[in-house]
C-alpha positions as CSV (number, residue, x, y, z in Angstrom):
1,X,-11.5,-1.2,-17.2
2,X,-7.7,0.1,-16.6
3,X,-8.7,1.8,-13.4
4,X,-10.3,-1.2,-11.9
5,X,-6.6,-2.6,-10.9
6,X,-5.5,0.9,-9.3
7,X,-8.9,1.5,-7.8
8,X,-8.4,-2.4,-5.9
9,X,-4.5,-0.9,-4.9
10,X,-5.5,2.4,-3.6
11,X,-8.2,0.6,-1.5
12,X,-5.8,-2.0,-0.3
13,X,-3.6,0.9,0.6
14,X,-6.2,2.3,2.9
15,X,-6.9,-0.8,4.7
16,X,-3.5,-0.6,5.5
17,X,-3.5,2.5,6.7
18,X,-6.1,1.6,9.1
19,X,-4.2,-1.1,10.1
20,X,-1.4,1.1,10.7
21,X,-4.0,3.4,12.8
22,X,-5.1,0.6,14.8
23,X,-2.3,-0.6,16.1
24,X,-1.2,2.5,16.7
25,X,-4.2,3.6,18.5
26,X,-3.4,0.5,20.6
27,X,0.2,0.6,21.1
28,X,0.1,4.3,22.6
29,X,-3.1,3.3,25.0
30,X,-0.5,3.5,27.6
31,X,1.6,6.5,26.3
32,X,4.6,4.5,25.3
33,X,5.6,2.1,22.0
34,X,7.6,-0.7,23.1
35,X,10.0,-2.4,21.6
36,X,7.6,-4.9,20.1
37,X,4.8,-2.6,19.2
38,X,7.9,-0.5,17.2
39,X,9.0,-3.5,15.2
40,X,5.2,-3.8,14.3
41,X,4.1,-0.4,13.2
42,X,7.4,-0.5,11.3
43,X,6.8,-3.6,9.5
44,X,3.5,-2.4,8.7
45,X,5.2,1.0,7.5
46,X,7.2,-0.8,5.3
47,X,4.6,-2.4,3.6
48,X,2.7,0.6,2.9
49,X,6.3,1.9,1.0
50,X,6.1,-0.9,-1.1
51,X,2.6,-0.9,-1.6
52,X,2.8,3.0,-2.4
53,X,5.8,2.1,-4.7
54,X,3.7,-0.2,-6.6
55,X,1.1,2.1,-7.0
56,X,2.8,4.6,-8.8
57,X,4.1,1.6,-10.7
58,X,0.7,0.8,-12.1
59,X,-0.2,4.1,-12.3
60,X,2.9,5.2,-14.5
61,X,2.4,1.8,-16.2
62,X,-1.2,2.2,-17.9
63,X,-1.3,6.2,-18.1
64,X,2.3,7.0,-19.3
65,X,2.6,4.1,-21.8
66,X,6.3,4.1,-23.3
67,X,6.3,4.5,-27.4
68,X,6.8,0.3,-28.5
69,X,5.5,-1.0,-24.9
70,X,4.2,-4.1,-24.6
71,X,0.3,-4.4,-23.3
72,X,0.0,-6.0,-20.3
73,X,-3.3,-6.7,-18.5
74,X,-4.9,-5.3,-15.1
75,X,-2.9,-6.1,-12.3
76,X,-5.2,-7.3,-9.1
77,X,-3.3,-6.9,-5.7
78,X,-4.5,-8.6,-3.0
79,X,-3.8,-8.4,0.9
């Protein structure tokens, strides 16, 4: 099925998210982000832009086919 590929990315996307929340929820146990604990929730930020990005990639790609598109298969993403 189509949606099995965007299902797997939204669901990796949340993990993130979580991920995100966790080290947040760790970083601000003390009531300041340091320097390190910035650089990771902003790596981990970044790859949640690139993961959203991709998303909407796969979205757009199977439910707005283009007229002469080529057919490409599901798409797994993995973390």
């Amino acid at each position: 099925m189509r949606n099995d590929s965007i299902h797997a990315a939204i669901n990796a996307t949340y993990r993130e998210i979580g991920h995100l929340y966790d080290v947040f929820s760790e970083a601000t146990k003390d009531g300041v982000i340091d320097r390190a604990e910035r650089v990771s929730l902003e790596e981990i930020g970044a790859t949640l832009h690139k993961r959203t990005e991709t998303l909407l990639a796969l979205m757009f790609a199977v439910y707005c086919p283009r007229k002469g598109a080529l057919v490409t298969q599901d798409v797994r993403l993995t973390r």
